[in-house]
N, C-alpha and C positions, 0 to 999 in steps of 0.2 A: 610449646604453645598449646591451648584446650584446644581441642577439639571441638568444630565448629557443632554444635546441635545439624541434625538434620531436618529436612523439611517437614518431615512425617511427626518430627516430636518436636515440631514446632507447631505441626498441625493444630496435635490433640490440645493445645492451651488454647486453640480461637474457637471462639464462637461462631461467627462469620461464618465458617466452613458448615456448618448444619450439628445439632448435634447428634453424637450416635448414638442415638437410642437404642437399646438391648434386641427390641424388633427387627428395627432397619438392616441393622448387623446380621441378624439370624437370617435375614432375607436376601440381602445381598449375597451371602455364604453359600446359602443355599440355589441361587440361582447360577452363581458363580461354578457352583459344582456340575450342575446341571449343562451348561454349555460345556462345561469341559469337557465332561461325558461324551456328549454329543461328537465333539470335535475329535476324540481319540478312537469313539467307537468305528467313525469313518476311517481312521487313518492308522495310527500307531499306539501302542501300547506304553509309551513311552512321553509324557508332555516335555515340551520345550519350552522358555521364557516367551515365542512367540505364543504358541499354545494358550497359555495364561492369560498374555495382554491381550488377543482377540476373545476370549474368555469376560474378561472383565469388560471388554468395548463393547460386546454384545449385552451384558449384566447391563452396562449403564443405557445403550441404548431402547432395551425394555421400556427405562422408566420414563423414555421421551416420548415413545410411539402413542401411548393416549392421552397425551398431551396436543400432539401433533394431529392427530385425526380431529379432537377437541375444537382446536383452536379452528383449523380450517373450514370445520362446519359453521362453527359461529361466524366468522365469516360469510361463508352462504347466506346463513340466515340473518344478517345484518344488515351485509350487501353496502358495508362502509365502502368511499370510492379508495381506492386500491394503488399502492405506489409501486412503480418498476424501476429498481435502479438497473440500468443496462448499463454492463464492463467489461471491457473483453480479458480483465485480470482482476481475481479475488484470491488474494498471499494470506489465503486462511491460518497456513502453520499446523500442529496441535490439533485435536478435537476430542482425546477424551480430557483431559484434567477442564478443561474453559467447560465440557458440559457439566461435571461432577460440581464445579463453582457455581455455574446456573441453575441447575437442579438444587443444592444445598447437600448434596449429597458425598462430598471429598469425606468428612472424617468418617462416617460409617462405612463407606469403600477404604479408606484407610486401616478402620481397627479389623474388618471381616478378613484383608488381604495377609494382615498381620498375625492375626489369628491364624490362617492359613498354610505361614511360616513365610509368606512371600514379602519382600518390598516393594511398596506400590510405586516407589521413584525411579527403582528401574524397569517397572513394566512401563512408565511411561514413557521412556527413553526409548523404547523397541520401535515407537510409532515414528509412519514416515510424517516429514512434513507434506503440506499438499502447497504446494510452490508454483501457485498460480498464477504470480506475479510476477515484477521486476524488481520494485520498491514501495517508495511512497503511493503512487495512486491505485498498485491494487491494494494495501494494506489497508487503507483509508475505507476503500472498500469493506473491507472484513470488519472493519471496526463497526462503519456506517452498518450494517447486518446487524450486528451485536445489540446499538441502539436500538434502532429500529423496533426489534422486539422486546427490548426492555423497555421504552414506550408504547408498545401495547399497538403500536402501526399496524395497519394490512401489508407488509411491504414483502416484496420478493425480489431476490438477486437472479437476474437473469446471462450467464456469462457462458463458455466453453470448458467444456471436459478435458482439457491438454491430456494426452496419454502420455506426455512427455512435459513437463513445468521445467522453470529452469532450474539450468544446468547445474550440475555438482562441478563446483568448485576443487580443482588439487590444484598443489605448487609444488615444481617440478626444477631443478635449481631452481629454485628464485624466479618463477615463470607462472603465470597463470594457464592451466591447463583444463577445458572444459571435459566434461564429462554426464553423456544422457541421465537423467532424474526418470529411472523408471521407478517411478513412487508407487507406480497400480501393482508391482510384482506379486504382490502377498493377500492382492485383494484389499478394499476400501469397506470396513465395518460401516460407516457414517453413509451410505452411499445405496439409495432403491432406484434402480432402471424401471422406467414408467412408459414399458413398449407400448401401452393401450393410447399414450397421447402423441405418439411418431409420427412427425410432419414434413410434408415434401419443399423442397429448396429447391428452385429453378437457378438456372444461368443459362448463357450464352442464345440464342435464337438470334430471332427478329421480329420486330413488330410491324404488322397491318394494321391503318386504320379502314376500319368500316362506317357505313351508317348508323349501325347498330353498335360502336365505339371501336376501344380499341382493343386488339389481342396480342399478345406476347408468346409467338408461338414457336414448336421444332427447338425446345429447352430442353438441356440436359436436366437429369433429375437428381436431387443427394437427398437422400431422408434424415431427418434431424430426428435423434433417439434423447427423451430427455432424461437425466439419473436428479433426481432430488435428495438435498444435504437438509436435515432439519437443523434452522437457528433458534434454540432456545434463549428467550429471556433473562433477566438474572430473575428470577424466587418470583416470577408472577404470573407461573405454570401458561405463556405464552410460547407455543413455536413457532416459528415462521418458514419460509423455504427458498432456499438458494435451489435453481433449476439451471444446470448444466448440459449444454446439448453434446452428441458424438455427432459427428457424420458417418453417417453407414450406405452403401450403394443396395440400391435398389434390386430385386432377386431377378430381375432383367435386364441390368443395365448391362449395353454392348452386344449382348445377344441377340437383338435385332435386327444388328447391322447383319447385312446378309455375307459377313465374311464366313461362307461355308466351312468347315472343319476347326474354324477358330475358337471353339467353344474352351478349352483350356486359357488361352491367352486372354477371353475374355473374364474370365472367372476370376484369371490373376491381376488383370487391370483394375478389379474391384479397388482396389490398395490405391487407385488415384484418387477415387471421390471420397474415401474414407483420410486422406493426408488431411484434407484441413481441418479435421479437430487434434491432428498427428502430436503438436508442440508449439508453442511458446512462444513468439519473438522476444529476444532476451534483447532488446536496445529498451533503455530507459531514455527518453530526454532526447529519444533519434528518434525520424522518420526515415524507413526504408522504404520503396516502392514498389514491393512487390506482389505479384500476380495475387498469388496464394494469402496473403497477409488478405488482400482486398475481397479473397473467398470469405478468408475467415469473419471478417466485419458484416459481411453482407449475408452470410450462412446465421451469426446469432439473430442479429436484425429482426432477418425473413422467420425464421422459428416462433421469435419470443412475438412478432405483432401477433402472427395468427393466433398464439397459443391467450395474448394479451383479449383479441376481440372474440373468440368462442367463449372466455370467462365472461367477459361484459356481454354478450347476447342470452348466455343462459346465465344469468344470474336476477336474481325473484323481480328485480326493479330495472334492470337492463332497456329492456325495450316494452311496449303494450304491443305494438301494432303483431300481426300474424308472419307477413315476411321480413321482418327485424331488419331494417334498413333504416330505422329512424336513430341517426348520430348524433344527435343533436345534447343529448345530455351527454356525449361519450367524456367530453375536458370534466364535468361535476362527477366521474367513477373513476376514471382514470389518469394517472398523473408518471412521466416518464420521464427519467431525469439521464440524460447521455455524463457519463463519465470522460468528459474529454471528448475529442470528433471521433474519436475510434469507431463510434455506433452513430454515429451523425448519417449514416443509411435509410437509419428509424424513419426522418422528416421525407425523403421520395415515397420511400416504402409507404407510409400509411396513406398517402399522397394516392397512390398508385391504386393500394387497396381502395381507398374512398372513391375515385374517381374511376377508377376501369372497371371494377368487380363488384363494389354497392350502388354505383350510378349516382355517386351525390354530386351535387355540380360545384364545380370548379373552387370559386368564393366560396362555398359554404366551406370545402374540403379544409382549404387553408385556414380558415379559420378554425377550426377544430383541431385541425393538426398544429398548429402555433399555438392554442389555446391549452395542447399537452402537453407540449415538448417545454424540457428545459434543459439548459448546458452551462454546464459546469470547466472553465478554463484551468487549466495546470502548469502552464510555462509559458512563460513570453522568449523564449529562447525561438528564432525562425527555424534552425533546423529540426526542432522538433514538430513543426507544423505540418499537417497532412495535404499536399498538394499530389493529388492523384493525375495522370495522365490521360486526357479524352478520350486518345485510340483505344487505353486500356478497358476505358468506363463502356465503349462502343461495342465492344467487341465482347465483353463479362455480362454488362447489366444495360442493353441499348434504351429500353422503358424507362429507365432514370436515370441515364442521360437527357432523352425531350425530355423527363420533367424538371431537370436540373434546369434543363436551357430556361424551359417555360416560369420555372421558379422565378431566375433571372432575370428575364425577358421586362415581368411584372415588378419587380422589384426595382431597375432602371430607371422603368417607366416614371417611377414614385420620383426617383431621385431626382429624374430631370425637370419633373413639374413643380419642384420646388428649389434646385437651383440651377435655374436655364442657362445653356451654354456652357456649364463646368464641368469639360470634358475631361479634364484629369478626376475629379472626383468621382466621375462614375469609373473610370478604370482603376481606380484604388481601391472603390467598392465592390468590384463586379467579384460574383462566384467564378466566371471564367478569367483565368489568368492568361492574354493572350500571347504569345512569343514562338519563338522558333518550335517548341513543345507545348501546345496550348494543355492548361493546367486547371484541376478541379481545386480551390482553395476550402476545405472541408469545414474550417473556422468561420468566414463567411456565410456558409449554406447556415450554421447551427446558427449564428446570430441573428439572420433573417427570420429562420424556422421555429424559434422558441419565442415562448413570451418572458421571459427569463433569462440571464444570463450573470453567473457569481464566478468571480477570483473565489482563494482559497486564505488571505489573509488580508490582513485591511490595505497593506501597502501595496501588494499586490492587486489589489481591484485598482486601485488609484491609477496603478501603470497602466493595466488595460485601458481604462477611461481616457486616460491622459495620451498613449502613446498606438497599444496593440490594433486597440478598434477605436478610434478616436471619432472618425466621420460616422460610423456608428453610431455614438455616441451623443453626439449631437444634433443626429437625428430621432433618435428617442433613448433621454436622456432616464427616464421611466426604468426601463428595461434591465438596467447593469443594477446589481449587486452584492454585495461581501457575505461571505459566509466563511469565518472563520475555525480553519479543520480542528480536529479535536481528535484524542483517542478514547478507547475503552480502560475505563479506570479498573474494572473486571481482569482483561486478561494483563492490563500493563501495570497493575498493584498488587491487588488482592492475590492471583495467580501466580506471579513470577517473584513476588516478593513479602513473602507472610510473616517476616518477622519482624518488618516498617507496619505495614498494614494492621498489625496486632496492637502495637505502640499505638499508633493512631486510635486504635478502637478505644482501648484504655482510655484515652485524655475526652474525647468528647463522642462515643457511640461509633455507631455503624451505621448511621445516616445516608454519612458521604459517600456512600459506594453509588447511591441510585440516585445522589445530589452533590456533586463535588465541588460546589460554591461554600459547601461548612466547611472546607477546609481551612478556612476561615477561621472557625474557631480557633485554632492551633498558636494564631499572634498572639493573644493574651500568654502564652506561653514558652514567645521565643529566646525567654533569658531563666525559663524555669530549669535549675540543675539537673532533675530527677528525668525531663523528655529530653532534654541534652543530652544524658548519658546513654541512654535506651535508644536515640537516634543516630548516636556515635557506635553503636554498640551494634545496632542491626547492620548499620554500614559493612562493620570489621568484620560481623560474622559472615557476611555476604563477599566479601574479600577475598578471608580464607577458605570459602567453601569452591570462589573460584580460581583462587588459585590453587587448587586440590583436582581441579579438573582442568588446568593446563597443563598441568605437572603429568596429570593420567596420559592424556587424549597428547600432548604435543613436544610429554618429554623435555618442556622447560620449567626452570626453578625461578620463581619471581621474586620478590621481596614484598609480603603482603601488608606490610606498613608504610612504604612507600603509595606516594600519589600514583593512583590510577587515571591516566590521564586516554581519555578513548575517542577514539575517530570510527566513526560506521555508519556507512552510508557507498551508497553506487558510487564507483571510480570516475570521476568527472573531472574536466580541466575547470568546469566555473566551481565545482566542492571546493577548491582548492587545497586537496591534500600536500600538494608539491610545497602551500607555505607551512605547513606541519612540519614537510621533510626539513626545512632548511631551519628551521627550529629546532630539531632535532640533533642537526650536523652542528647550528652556533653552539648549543649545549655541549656536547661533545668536546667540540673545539674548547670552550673554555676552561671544560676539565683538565684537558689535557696541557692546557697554558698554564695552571695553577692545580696542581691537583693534591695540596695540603687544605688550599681553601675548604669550607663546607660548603655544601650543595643542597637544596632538598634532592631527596630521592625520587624518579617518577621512573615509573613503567608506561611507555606510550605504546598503546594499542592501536593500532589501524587496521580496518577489516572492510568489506565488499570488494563484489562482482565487476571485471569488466565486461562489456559488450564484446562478444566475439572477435568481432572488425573494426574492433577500434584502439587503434595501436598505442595513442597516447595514450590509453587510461592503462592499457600494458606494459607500456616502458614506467608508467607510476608506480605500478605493482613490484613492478622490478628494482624499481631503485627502494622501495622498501623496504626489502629485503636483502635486498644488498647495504644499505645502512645497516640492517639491524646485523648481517652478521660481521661487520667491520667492530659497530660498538659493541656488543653481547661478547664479544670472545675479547677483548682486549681489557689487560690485566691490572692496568692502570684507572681504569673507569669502576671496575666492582661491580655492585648492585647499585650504585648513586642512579645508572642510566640504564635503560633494559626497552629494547623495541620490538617488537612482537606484530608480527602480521597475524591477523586472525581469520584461518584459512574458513572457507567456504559460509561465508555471515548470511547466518537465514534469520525466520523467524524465533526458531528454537533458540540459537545461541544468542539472539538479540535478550532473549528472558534470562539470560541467564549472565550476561556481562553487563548489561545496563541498570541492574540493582546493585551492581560492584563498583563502578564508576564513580570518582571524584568527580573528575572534569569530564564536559561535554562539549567537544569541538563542532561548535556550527559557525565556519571562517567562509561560506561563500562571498565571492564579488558582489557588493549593495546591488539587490536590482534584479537578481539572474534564480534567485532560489525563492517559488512561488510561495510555498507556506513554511516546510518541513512539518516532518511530526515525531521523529527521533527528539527533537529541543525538544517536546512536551514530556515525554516517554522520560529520558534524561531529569529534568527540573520534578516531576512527581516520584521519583525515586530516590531524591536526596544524592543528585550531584550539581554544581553549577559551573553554568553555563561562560564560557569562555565564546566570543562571537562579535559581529557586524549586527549593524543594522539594516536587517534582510527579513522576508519572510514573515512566520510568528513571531522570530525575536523580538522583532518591536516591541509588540502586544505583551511579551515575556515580560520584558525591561518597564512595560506602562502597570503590570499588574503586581511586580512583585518590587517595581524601583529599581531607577537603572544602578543607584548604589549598589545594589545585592545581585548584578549580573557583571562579569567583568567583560564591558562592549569595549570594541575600539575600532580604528581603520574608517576609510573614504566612507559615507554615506551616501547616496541618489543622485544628490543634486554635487557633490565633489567628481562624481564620475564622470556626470553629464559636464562638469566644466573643463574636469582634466581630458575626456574625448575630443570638446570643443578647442584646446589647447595642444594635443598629439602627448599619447602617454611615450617616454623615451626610458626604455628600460637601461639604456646604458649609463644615465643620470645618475641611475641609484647605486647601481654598480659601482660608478665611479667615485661618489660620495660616500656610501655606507663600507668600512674596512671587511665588516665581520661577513656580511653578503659576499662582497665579493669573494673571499677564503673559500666560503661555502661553495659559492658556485664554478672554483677555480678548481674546488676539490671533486664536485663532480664532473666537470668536464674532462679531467687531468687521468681519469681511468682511479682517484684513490679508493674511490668504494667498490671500482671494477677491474683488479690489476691485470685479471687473463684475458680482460678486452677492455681497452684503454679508451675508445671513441664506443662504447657499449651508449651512452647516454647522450650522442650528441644532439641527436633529433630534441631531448627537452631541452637542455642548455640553448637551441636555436631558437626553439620556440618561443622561452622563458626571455632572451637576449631583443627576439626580433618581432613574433608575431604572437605575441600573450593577448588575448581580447581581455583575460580575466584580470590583468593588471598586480601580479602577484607581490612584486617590490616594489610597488606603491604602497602595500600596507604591511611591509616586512617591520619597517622601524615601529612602527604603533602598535603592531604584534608580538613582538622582541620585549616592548616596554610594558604592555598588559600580563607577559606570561609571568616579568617579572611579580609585577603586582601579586598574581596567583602564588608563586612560591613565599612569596612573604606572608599574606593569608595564611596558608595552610599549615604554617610553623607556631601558629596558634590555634590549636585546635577545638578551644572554647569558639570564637569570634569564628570561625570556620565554620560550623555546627551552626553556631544562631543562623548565619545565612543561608543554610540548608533550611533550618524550619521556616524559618517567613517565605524561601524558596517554594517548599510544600505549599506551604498555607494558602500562597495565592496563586497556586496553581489551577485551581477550581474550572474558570473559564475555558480549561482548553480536553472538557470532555466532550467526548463524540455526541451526549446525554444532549447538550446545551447548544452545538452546532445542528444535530439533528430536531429538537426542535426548531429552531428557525428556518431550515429547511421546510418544514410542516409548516407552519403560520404563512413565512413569505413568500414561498412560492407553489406549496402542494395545495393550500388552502386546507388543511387539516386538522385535528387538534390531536393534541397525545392523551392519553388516557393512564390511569394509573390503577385501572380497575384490575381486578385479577380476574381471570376463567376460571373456575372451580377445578380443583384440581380431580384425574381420571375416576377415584375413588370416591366423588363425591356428585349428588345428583346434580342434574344443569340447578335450578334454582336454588 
């Protein structure tokens, strides 16, 4: 077979990538050389591959820094009002190839490195990911950055420095084994500590009220150090700035305690107040309740207001009066959007500041503080919801506890003067949840607190409306709505996949990158021979380039004309990978009933993280790789079937399997999976989507026709009636032959012979307490995959449905969600103007 082109000489034929002009090249070379210098003169005599790639990180970051200073002065002097998205996870990934794409600067880094004698694809492989996420909502995050300043926004990501992001994934037999992500080892190129703006974070005391108000006093103290990541634009010389805080202890903390000769033991205690920017909580889709987790929510909180109100008091239009207490414009400068409750802190916190330390009274405070805040929902899933504990809130942050109460208090008030005597509705509404553990419900507080509040896809808002905050809801009906997630068509086309993205340019420009609604144009050409083949054809190269790098990295041999069929996404019982597995094992099984018959070939890939403590999603892991090595080694099956766990799925290897990808498995229970944004990711890279009517999918199946998506399985309202009716998993067992083989096969020890009841815990669960309802949509799953393999054995009719796939893919860029974020609820407009770039005067 040819050998796949590599990325680099795929580069040099796009335009897109910037061209390299003779200059650029000589300049980049030469700065390139320049840090090397630098880096060896201090150290060795000798460069390494690392050498090089901090070499060229620093080359490229040159060419941001007056960009960066640029931009934020304008700023200044514009004094447009200013967006904060607060997250306590931004799963950035990468940072030089997405800046070389937003600068325009990839092929003259390319031909200079080249020149060189180096490969620019394996210096980029050197860099750590920065894995400051779990999944989908801090990705979303990163994405939302990306826009932001390719719309030309004032915005800034306000989040934590984890010294620790999540974990590194090993599998160990057939085991998921966690492992620290010390990403900062080698030093962070992208990354300026800004000690001159280090701000103090109170906890624990107590509060006095006086005449003269109130005081929060006898508070431990953490300093909040902040490091700023500049986000550059695509090509409209904008950068913006993600502001990550550390906690650092104070050069006195402990030391005043008068424990005489303690001074070592205090020095070493430092290491308490410095843990909560330590690491990560790795649960996606859980709420834990811990001490530290509630530091870390209320440590970004407290940092980002003050660092938020010193910008809005010195800024030209901020304030007139002399002692800057007038707030009153503060909602027309400032617009703050909570990522989920994680940062729902924000709404006491400013509370707190308004009313205890600028003296604004009461009503006005709330007003302005509602008039900023908005909140953005992520799962209707209860145990993901943050209900914090009183004693914990009493004892951490007592100040916002009375203002929580007082929040409450006022908010009751409302309810009961409008409907008198309905005493259950005000305990369905209340912020205090009361019972044996009385409880903060942090969903609550943002609903009250915001003037705003959006789901992440339309079906999704509908359920909030309808079910999560319903009384809500129908007390200000105003308040809710949809903003449909979106990704960065930059890092998840242009970037991860240049030889789709080149074909594209050819047929109608390079519009689409900073307008992904022309993708559009692409229909009039979904039966044209010539982009058929070039669509089939970037596919295949993108196949064999990955299967050239499972073969490297994991020492397995695929069949790169076989269906790639890929699952990736966090280990969850609502994902439902377990109905994957049992797809898998019916496949299986019927090779082995008939193994003259033909088959399509599929390689099924399954990849993500479990939560540490959470055992189901690790007994899922497990039986996946215990299927795979039952089918993979056995001599009867061949290459027709190949299962493959794909160890440690970050952002890196997500760019690098999901341009290879036929099928894209989004099979959650209707109902349970709020947007996704892997379906987007998937459908703009030319695979389609196998899936429920869940999430985006809807929206997938409304834009591109649900013809051209293969849906199937229970919908919303079959859920709610087969709940209302008791789902009885032994029904299907007992009806469906090929289910039950499967699941007689896994309980029976055949995919675990050295431990026979290894699986009994899912077979229980699967049998007795599935909420996800997995063999309710086993038969309609079984009969869609079928559909998929009949598809695919026509690989003309396969391909059109990949391009009208692209084509109307449009709607689901971050470009198009962030705008309507900006109109409906920032009150802002986007701008498409450029800043002059560093080399050229302001006017």
């Amino acid at each position: 077979m040819a050998k796949p082109l590599t990325d680099s000489e795929k580069r040099k034929q796009i335009s897109v990538r910037g061209i390299a002009g003779l200059g650029d090249v000589a300049e980049v070379r030469k700065s390139f050389n320049r840090h090397l210098h630098f880096t060896l003169v201090k150290d060795r005599n000798v460069a390494t591959p690392r050498d090089y790639f901090f070499a060229l990180a620093h080359t490229v970051r040159d060419h941001l820094v007056g960009r960066w200073i640029r931009t934020q002065q304008h700023y200044y002097e514009r004094d447009p009002k200013r967006i904060y998205y607060l997250s306590l996870e931004f799963y950035m990934g990468r940072t030089l190839q997405n800046t070389m794409v937003n600068l325009g600067l990839q092929n003259a880094c390319d031909e200079a490195i080249y020149q060189l004698g180096l490969d620019l694809e394996e210096l980029e492989e050197i860099e750590e990911d920065a894995g400051l996420g779990n999944g989908g909502l801090g990705r979303l995050a990163a994405c939302f950055l990306d826009s932001m300043a390719t719309l030309g926004l004032a915005a800034y990501g306000y989040g934590i420095r984890y010294e620790f992001g999540i974990f590194n994934q090993k599998i160990v037999n057939g085991w998921q084994v966690e492992e620290a992500d010390d990403w900062l080892r080698y030093g962070n190129p992208w990354e300026k500590a800004r000690p001159e703006y280090m701000l103090p974070v109170h906890f624990y005391g107590r509060v006095e009220h006086t005449p003269e108000g109130v005081r929060w006093l006898d508070t431990q103290v953490v300093l909040a150090m902040p490091y700023d990541t500049p986000v550059p634009g695509y090509k409209n010389n904008t950068v913006n700035t993600m502001r990550l805080w550390s906690a650092k202890a104070p050069n006195d903390f402990k030391l005043h305690d008068f424990n005489v000769g303690g001074y070592i033991e205090a020095v070493l205690d430092r290491n308490l107040a410095e843990n909560i920017s330590r690491v990560l909580y790795p649960n996606d889709n859980f709420f834990e309740g811990k001490e530290l987790r509630l530091k870390q929510e209320y440590f970004v909180v407290a940092a980002t207001l003050q660092d938020i109100i010193r910008r809005f008091k010195s800024s030209k239009f901020g304030c007139r009066d002399p002692v800057r207490t007038c707030f009153e414009s503060f909602p027309d400068k400032v617009a703050i959007q909570l990522n989920d409750t994680h940062p729902a802190l924000a709404i006491p916190e400013l509370m707190r500041i308004l009313v205890d330390v600028e003296k604004v009274d009461w009503d006005k405070a709330w007003e302005i503080t509602k008039n900023t805040c908005a909140y953005t929902n992520h799962t209707v899933l209860p145990e993901a919801l943050e209900r914090w504990p009183v004693s914990m809130f009493e004892k951490l942050l007592p100040r916002h506890l009375e203002i929580i109460y007082a929040i409450n208090q006022r908010h009751l008030d409302h309810v009961a003067s409008l409907f008198p005597g309905d005493v259950d509705r005000l305990r369905r509404m209340s912020v205090i949840e009361e019972g044996d553990c009385k409880r903060i419900n942090m969903a609550h507080l943002c609903v009250i607190g915001s003037h705003a509040v959006n789901g992440v896809a339309r079906i999704h808002s509908e359920i909030v409306k309808q079910s999560v905050f319903k009384d809500f809801y129908e007390l200000e009906p105003e308040k809710f709505q949809n903003k449909t997630n979106g990704i960065t068509p930059r890092r998840w086309l242009l970037l991860c996949n240049p030889g789709l993205a080149d074909t594209i340019v050819e047929k109608i420009g390079e519009g689409f990158l900073t307008d992904l609604s022309q993708l559009r144009k692409l229909l009039p050409f979904a039966s044209d021979e010539a982009l058929i083949r070039d669509v089939a054809k970037a596919k295949q190269e993108n196949k064999l380039k990955f299967s050239a790098f499972l073969e490297k990295e994991y020492r397995v041999r695929i069949n790169p004309s076989s269906m790639f069929d890929v699952h990736v996404k966090r280990i969850h019982e609502y994902k439902r990978q377990l109905l994957n597995c049992l797809h898998i094992i019916t496949l299986y099984n019927r090779i082995k009933k008939d193994p003259a018959k033909a088959f399509v070939p599929r390689t099924v890939m399954i990849g993500g993280k479990a939560a540490p403590g959470y055992h189901m999603a690790k007994m899922i892991i497990k039986l996946v790789t215990s299927i795979s090595d039952v089918v993979n080694h056995d001599p009867i099956v061949g290459d027709r079937l190949k299962v493959i766990f794909l160890e440690n799925y970050r952002v890196s290897l997500a760019e690098k399997v999901i341009p290879a990808a036929d099928l894209s498995q989004q099979i959650s229970t209707a109902g349970t999976e709020a947007s996704g944004t892997g379906n987007m990711k998937f459908m703009l890279n030319g695979a389609l989507t196998i899936g429920t009517m869940d999430g985006a999918n809807v929206e997938m199946a409304e834009e591109a026709g649900a013809e051209n998506l293969f849906i199937f399985g229970l919908q919303v309202e079959d859920i709610e009636a087969l709940d209302q009716k008791g789902y009885h998993a032994q029904e299907y067992y007992d009806r469906l032959p090929e289910l039950r083989q499967a699941v007689d096969q896994i309980s029976s020890g055949f995919f675990s012979p050295k431990e026979p009841d290894c699986f009994k815990d899912v077979v229980n669960m699967l049998m007795n307490h599935d909420r996800f309802k997995v063999f309710a949509d086993y038969e309609a799953y079984m009969a869609c995959q079928a559909q998929v393999d009949q598809l695919y054995q026509n690989p003309k009719e396969w391909t059109k449905k990949v391009i009208k796939n692209i084509a109307c893919s449009g709607k689901f860029s971050s470009d198009r969600t962030i705008t309507e974020y900006a109109r409906d609820i920032w009150g802002v407009e986007p701008c498409d103007l450029q800043i002059p770039p560093p080399n050229l005067p302001k006017d």
